[in-house]
Structure formats: C-alpha cells, structure tokens
PQR file of N, CA, C, O and H, with PARSE charges and radii, in Angstrom:
ATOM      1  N   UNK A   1      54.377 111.914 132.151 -0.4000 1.5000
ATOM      2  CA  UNK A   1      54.909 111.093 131.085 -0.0000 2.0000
ATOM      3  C   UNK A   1      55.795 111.934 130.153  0.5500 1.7000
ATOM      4  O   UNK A   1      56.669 111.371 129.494 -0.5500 1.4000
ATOM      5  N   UNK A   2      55.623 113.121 130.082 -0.4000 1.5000
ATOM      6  CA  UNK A   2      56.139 114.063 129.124 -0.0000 2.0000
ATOM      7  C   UNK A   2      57.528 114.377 129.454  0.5500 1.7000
ATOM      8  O   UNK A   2      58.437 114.726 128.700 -0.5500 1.4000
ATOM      9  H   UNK A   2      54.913 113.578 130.618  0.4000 1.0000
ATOM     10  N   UNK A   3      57.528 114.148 131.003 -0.4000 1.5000
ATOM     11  CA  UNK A   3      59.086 114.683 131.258 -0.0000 2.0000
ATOM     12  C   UNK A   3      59.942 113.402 131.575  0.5500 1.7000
ATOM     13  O   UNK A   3      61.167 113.527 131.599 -0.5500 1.4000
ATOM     14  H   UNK A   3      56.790 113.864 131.616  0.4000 1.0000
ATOM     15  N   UNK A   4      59.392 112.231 131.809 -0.4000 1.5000
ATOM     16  CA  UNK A   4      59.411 111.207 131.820 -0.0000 2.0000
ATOM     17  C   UNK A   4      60.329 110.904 130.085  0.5500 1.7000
ATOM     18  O   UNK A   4      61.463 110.455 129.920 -0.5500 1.4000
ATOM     19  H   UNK A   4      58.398 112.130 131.789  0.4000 1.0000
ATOM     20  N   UNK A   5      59.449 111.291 129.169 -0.4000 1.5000
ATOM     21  CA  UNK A   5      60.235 111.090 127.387 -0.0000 2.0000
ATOM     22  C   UNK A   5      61.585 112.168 127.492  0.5500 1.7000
ATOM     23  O   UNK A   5      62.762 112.037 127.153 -0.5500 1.4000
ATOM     24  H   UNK A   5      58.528 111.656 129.303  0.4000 1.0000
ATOM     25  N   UNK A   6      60.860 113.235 128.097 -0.4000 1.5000
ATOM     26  CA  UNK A   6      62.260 113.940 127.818 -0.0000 2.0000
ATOM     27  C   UNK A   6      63.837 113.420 128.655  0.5500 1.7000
ATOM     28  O   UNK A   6      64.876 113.035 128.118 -0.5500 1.4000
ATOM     29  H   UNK A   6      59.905 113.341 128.372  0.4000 1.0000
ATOM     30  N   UNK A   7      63.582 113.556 129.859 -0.4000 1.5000
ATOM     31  CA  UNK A   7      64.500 112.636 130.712 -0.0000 2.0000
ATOM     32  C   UNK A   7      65.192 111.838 129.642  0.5500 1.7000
ATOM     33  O   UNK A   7      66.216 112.152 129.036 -0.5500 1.4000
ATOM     34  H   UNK A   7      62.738 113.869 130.294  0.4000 1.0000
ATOM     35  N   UNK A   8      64.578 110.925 129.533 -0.4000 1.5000
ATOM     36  CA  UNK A   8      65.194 109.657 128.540 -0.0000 2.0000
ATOM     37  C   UNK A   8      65.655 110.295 127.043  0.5500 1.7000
ATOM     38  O   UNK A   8      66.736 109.920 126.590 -0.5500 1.4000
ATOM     39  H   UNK A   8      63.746 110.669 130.025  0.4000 1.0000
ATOM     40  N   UNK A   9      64.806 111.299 126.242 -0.4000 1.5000
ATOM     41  CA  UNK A   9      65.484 111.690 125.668 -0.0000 2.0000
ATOM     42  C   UNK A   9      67.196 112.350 125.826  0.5500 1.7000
ATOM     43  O   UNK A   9      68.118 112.096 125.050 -0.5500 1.4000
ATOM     44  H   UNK A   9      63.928 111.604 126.610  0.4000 1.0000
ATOM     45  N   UNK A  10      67.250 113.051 126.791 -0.4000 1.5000
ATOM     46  CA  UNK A  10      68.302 113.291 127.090 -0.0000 2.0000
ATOM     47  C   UNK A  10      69.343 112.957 127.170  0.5500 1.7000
ATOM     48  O   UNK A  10      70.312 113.392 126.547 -0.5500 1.4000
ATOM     49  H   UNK A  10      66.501 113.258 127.420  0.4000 1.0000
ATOM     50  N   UNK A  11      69.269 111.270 128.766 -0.4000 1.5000
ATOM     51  CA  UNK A  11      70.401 110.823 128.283 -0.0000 2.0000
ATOM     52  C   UNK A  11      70.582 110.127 127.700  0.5500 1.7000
ATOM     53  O   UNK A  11      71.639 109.540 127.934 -0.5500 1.4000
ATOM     54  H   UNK A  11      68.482 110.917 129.272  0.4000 1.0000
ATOM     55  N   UNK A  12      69.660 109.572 126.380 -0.4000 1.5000
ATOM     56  CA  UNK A  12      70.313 109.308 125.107 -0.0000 2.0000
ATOM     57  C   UNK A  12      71.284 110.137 124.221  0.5500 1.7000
ATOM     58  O   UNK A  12      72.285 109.814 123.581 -0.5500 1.4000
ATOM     59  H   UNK A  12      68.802 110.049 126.190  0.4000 1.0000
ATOM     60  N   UNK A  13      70.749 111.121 124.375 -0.4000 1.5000
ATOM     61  CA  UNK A  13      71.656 112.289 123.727 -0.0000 2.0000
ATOM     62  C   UNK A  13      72.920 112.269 124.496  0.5500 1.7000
ATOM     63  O   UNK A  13      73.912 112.044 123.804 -0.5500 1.4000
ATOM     64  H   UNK A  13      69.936 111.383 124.895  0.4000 1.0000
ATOM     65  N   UNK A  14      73.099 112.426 125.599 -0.4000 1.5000
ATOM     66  CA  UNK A  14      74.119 112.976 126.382 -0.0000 2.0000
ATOM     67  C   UNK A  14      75.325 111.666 125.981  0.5500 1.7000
ATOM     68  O   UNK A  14      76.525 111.886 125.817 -0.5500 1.4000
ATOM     69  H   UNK A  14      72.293 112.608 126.162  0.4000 1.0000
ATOM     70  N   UNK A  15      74.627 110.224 125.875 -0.4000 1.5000
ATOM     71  CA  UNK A  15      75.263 108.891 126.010 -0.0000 2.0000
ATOM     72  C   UNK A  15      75.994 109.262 124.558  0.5500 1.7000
ATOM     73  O   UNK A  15      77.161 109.640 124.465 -0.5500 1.4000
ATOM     74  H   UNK A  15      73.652 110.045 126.008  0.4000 1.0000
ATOM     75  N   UNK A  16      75.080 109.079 123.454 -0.4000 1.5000
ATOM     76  CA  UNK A  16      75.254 108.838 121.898 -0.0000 2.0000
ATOM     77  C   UNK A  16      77.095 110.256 121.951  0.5500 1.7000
ATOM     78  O   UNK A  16      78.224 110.104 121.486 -0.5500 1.4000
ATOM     79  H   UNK A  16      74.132 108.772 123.529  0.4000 1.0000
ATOM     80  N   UNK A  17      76.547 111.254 122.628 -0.4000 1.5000
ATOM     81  CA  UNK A  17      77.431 112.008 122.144 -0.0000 2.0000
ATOM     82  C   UNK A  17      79.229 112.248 122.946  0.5500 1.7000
ATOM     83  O   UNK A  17      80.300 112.739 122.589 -0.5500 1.4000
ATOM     84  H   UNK A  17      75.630 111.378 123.006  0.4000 1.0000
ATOM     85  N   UNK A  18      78.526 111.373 124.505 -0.4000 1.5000
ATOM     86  CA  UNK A  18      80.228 110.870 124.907 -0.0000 2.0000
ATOM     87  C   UNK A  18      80.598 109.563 124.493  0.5500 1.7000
ATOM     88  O   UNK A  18      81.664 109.178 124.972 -0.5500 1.4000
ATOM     89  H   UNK A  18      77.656 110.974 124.795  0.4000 1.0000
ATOM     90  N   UNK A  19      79.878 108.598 123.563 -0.4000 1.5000
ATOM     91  CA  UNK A  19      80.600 107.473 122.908 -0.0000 2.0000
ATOM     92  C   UNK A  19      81.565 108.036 121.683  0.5500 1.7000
ATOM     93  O   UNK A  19      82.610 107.461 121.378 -0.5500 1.4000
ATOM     94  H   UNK A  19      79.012 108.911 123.174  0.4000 1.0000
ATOM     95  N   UNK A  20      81.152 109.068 121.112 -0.4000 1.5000
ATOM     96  CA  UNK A  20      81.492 109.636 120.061 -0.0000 2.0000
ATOM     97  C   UNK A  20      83.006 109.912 120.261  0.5500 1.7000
ATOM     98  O   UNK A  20      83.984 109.499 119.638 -0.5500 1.4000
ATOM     99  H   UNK A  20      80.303 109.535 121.360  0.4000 1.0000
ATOM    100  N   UNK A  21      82.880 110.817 121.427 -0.4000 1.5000
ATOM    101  CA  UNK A  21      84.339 111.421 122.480 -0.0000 2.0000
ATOM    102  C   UNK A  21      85.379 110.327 122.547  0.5500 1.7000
ATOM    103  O   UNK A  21      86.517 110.340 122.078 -0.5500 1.4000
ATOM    104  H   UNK A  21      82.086 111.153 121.934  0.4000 1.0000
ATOM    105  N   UNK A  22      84.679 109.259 123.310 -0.4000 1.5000
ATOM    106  CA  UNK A  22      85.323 108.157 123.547 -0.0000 2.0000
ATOM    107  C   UNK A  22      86.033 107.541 122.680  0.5500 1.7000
ATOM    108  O   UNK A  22      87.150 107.071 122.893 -0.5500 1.4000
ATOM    109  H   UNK A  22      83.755 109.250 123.691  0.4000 1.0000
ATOM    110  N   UNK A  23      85.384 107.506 121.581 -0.4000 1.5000
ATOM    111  CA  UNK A  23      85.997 106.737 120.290 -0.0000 2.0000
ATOM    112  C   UNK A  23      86.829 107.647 119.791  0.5500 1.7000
ATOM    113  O   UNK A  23      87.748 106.954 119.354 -0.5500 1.4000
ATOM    114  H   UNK A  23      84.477 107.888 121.408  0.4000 1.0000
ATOM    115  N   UNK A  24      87.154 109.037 119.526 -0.4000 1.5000
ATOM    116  CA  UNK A  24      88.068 109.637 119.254 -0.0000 2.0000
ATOM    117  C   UNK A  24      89.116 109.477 120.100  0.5500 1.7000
ATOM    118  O   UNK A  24      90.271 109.237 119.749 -0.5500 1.4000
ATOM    119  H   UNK A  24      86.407 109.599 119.882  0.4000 1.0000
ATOM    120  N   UNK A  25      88.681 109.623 121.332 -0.4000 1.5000
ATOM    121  CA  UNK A  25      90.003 109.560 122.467 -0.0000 2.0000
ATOM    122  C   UNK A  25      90.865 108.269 121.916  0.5500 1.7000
ATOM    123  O   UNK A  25      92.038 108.469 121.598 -0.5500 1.4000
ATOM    124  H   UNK A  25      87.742 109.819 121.617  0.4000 1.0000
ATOM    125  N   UNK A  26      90.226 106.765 121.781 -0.4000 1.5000
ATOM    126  CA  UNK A  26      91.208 105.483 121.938 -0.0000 2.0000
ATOM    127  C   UNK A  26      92.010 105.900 120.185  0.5500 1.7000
ATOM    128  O   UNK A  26      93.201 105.742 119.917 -0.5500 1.4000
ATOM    129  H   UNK A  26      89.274 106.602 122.039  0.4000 1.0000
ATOM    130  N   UNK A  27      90.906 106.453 119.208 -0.4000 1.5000
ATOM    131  CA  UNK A  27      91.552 106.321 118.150 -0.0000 2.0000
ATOM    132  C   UNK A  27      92.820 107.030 118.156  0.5500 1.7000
ATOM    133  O   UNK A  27      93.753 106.323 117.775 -0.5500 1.4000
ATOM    134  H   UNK A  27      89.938 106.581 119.426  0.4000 1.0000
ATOM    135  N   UNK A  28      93.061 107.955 118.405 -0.4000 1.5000
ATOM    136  CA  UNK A  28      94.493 109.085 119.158 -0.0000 2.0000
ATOM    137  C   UNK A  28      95.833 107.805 119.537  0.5500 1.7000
ATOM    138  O   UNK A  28      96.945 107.554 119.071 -0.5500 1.4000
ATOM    139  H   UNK A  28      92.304 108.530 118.715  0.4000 1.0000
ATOM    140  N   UNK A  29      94.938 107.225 120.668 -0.4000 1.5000
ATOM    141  CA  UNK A  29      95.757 106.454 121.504 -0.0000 2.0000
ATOM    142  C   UNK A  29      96.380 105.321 120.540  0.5500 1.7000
ATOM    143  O   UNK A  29      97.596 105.205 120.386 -0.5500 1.4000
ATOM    144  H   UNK A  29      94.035 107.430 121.046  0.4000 1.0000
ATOM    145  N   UNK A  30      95.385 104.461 119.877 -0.4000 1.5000
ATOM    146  CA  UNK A  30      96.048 103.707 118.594 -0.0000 2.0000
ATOM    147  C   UNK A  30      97.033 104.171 117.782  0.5500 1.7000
ATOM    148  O   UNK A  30      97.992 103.506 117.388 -0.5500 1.4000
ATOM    149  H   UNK A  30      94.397 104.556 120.002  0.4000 1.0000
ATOM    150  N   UNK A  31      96.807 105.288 117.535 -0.4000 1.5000
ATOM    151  CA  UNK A  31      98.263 105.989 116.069 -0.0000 2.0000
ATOM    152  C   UNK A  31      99.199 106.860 116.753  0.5500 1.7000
ATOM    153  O   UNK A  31     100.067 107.465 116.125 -0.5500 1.4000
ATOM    154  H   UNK A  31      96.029 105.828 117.855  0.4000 1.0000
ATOM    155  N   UNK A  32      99.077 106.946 117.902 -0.4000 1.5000
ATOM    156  CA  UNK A  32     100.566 107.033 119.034 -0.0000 2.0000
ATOM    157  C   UNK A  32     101.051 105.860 119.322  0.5500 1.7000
ATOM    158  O   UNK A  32     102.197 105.863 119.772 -0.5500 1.4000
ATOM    159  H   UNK A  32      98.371 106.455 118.412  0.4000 1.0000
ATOM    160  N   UNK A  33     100.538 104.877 119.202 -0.4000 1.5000
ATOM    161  CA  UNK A  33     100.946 103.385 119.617 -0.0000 2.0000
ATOM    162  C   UNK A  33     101.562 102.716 118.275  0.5500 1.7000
ATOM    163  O   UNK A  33     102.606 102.064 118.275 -0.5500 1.4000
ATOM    164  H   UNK A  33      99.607 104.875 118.837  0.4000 1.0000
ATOM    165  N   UNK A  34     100.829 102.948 117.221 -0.4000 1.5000
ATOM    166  CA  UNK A  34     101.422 102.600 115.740 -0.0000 2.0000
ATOM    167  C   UNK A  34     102.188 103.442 115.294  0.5500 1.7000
ATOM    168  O   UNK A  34     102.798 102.983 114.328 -0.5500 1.4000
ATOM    169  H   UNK A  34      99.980 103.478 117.221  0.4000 1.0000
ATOM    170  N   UNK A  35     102.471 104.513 115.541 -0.4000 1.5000
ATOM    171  CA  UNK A  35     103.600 105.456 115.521 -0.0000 2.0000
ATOM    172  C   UNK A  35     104.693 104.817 116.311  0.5500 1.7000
ATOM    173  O   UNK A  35     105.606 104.186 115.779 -0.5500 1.4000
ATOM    174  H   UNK A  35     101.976 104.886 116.326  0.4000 1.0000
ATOM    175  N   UNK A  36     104.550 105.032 117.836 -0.4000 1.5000
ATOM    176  CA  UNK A  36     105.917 104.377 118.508 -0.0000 2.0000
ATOM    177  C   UNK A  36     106.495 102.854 118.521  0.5500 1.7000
ATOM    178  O   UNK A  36     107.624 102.520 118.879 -0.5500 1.4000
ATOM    179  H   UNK A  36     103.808 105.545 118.268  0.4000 1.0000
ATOM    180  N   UNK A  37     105.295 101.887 117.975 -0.4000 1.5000
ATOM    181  CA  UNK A  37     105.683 100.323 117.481 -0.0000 2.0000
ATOM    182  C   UNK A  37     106.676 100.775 116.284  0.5500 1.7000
ATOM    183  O   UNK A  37     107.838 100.402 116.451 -0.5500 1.4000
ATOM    184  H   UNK A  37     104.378 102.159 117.684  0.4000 1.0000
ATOM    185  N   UNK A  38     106.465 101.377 115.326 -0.4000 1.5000
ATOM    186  CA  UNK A  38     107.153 101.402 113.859 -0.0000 2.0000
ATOM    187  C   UNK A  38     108.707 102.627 114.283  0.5500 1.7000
ATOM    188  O   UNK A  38     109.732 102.705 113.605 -0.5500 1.4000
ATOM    189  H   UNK A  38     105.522 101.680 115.191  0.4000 1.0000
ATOM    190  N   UNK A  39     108.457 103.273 115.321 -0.4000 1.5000
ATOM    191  CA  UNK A  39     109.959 103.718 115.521 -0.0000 2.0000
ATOM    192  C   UNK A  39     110.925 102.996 116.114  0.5500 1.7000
ATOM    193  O   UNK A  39     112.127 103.017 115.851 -0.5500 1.4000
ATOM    194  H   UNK A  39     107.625 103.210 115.872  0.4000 1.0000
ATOM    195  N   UNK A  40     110.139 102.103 117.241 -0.4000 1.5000
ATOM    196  CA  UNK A  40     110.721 101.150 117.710 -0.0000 2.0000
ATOM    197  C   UNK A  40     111.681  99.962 116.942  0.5500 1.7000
ATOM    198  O   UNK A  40     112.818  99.513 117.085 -0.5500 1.4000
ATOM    199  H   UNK A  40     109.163 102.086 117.455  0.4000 1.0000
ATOM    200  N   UNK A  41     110.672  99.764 116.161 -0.4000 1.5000
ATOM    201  CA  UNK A  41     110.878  98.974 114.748 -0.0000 2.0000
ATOM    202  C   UNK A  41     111.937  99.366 113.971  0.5500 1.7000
ATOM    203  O   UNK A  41     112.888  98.610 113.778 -0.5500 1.4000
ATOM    204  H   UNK A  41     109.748 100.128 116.045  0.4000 1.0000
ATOM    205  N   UNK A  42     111.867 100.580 113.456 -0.4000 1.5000
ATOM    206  CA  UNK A  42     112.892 100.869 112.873 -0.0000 2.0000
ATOM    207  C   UNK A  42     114.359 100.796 113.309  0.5500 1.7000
ATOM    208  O   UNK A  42     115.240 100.367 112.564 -0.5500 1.4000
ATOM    209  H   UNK A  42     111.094 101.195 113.612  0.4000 1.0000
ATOM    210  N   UNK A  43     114.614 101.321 114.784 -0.4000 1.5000
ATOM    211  CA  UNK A  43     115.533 101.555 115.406 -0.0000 2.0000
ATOM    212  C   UNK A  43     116.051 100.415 115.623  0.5500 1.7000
ATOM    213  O   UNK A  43     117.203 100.602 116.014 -0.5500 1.4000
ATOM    214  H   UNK A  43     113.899 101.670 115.389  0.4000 1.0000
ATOM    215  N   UNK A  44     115.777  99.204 115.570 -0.4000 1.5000
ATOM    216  CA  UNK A  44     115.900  97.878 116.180 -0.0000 2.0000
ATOM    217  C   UNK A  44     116.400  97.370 114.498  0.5500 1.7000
ATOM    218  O   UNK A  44     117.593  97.085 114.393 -0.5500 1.4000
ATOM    219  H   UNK A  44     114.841  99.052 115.253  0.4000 1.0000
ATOM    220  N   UNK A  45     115.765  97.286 113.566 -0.4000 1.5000
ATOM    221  CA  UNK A  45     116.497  96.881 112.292 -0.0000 2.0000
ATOM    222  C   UNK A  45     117.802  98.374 111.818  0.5500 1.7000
ATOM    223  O   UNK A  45     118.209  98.258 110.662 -0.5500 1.4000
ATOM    224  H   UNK A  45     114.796  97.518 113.652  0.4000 1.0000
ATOM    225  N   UNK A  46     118.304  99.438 112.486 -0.4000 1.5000
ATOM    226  CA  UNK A  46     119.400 100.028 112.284 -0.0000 2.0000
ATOM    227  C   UNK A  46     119.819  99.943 113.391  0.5500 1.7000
ATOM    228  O   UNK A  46     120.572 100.904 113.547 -0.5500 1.4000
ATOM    229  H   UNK A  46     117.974  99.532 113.425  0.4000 1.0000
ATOM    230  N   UNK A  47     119.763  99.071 114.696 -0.4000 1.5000
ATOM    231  CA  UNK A  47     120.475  98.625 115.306 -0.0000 2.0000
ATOM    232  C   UNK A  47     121.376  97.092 114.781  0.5500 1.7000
ATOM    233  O   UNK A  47     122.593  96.994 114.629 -0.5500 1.4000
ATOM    234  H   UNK A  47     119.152  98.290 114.569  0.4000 1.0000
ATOM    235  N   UNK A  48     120.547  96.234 114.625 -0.4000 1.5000
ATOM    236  CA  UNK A  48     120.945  95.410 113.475 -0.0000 2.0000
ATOM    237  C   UNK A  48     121.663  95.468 112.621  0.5500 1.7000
ATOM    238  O   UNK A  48     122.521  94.607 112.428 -0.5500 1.4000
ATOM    239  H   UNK A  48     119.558  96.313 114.749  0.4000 1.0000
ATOM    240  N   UNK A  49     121.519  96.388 111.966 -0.4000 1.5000
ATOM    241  CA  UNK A  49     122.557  96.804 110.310 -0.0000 2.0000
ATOM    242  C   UNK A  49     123.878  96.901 110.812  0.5500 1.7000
ATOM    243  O   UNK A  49     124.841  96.215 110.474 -0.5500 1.4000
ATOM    244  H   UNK A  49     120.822  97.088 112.123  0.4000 1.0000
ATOM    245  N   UNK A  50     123.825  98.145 111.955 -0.4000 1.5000
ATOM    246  CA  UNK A  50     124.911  98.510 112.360 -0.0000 2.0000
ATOM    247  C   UNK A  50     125.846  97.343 113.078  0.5500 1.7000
ATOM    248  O   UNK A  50     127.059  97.417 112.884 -0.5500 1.4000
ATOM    249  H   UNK A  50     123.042  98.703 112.230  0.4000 1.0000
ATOM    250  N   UNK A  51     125.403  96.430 113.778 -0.4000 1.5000
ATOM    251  CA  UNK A  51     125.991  95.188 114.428 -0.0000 2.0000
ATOM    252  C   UNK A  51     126.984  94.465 113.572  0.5500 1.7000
ATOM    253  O   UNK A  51     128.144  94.082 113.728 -0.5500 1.4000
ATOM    254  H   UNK A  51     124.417  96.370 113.936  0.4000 1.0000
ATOM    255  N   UNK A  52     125.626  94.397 112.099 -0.4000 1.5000
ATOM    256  CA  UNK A  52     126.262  93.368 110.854 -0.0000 2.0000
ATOM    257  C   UNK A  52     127.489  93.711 110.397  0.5500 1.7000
ATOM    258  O   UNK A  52     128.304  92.862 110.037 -0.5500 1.4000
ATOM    259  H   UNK A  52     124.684  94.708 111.972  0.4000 1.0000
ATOM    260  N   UNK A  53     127.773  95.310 110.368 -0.4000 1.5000
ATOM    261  CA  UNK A  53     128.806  95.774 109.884 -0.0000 2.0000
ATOM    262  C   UNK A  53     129.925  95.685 110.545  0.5500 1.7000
ATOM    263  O   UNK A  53     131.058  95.423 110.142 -0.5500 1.4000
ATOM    264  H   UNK A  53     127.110  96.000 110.660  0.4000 1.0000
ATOM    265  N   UNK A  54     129.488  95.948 111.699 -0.4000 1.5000
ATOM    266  CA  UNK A  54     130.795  95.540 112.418 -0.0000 2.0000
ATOM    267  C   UNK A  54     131.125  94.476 112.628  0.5500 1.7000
ATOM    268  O   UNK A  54     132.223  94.424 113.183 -0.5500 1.4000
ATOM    269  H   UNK A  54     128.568  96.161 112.026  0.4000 1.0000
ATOM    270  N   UNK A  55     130.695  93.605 112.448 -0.4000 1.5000
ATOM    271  CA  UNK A  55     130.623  92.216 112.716 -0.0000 2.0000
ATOM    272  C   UNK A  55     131.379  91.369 111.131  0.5500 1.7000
ATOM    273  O   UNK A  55     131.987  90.301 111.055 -0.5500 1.4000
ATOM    274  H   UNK A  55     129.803  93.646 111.997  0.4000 1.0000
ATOM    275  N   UNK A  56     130.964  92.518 109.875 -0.4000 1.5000
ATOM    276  CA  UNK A  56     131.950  92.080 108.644 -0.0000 2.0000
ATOM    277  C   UNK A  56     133.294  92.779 109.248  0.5500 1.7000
ATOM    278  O   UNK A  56     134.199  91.973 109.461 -0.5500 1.4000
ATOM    279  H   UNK A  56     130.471  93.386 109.936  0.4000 1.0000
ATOM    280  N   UNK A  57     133.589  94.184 109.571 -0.4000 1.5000
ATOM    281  CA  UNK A  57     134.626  94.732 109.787 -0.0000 2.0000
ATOM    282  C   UNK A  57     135.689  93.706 110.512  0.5500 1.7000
ATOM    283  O   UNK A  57     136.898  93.578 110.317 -0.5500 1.4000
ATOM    284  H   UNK A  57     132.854  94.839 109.398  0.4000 1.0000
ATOM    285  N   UNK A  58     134.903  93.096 111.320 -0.4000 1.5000
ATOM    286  CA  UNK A  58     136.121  92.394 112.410 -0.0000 2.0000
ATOM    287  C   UNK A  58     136.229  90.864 111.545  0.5500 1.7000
ATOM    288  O   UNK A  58     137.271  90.253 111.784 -0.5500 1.4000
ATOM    289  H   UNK A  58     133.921  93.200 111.478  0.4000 1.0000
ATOM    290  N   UNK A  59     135.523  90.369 110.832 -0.4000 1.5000
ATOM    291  CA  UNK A  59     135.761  89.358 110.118 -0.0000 2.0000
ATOM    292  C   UNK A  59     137.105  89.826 109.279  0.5500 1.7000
ATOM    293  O   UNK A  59     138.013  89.025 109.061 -0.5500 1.4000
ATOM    294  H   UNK A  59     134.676  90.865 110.638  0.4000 1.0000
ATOM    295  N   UNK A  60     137.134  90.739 108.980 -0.4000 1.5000
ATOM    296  CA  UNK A  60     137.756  91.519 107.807 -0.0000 2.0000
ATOM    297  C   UNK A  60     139.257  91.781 108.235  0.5500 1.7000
ATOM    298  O   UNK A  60     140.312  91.846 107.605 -0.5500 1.4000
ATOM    299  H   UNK A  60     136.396  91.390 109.158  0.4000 1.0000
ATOM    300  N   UNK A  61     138.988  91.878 109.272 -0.4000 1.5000
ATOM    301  CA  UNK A  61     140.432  92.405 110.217 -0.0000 2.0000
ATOM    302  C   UNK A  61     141.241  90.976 110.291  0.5500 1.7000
ATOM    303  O   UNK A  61     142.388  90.883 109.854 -0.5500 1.4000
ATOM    304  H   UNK A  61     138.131  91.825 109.784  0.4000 1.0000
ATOM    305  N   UNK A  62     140.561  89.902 110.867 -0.4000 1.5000
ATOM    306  CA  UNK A  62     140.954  88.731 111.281 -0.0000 2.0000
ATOM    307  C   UNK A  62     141.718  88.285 110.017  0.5500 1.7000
ATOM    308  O   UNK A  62     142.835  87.771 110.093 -0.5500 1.4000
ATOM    309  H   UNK A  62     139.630  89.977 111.222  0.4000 1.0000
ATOM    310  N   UNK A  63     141.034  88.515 108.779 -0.4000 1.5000
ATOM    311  CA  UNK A  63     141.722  87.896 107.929 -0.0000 2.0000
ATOM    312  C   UNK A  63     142.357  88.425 107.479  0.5500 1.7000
ATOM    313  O   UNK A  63     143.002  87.724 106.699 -0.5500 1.4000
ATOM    314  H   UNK A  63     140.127  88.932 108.717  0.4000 1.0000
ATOM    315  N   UNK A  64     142.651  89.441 107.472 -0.4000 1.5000
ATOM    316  CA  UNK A  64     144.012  90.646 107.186 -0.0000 2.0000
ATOM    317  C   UNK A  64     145.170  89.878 107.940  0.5500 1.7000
ATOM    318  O   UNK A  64     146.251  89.525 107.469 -0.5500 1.4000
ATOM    319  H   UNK A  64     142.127  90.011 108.105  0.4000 1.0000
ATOM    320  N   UNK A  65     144.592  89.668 109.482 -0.4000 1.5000
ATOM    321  CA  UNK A  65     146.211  89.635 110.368 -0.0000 2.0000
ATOM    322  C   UNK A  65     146.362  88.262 109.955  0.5500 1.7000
ATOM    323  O   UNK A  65     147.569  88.095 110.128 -0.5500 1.4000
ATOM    324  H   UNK A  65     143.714  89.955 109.865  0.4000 1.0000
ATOM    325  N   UNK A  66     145.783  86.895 109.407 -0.4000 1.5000
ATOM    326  CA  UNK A  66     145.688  86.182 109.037 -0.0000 2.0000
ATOM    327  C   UNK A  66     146.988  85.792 108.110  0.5500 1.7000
ATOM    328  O   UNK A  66     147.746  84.823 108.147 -0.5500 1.4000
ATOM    329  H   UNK A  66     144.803  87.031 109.267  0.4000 1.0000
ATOM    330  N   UNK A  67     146.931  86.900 107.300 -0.4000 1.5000
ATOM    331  CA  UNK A  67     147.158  86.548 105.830 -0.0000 2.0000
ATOM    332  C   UNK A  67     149.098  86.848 106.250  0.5500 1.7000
ATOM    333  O   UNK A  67     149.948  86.709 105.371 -0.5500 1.4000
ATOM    334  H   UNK A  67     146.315  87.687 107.270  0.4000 1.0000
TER
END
C-alpha cells in the first residue's frame, strides 16, 4: 500500500507540474499571436492612409486639368 501512495503521489506531482509547462507554453503562443494580429493591423490601416492620399492626389489632379 505504501508504494502503492507513493506511485500516485508521484504522478500527481509529475501531472500538476507539466500543466504548469503547458500553460506557459500556450501563454507565449497567445502574445505572439496578439503581437502579429496588431502588426497586421497596423499595416493594413497605413495601407489605407496611404491609398486615401493618393486617391485625394488624383482627385486633385483631375481638377487642376479641369479648370
């Protein structure tokens, strides 16, 4: 019975202390993922900006040759 408790003690221990692992590992994986969503992000609204501008520029032109 004695080695029987220990056994089980064990891989409780062994379990408790690769959930621990585990949960560090995904947390890593989350704030590389919320890191590259928000660069993504960014790049996509100064892709945008940049469009708008050109997009006044050539408005701008039109009504130059317009005039």
């Amino acid at each position: 019975m004695k080695k029987f408790l220990t056994l089980l003690f064990a891989v409780a221990l062994a379990f408790s202390l690769s959930s621990v692992t585990f949960a560090q590992g995904d947390a890593a994986k989350t704030d590389d993922t919320k890191k590259e969503a928000k660069a993504e992000k960014k790049a996509a609204k100064k892709k945008a900006k940049k469009e708008k501008k050109e997009e006044k520029k050539e408005e701008k032109k039109k009504d130059d040759m317009a005039k």
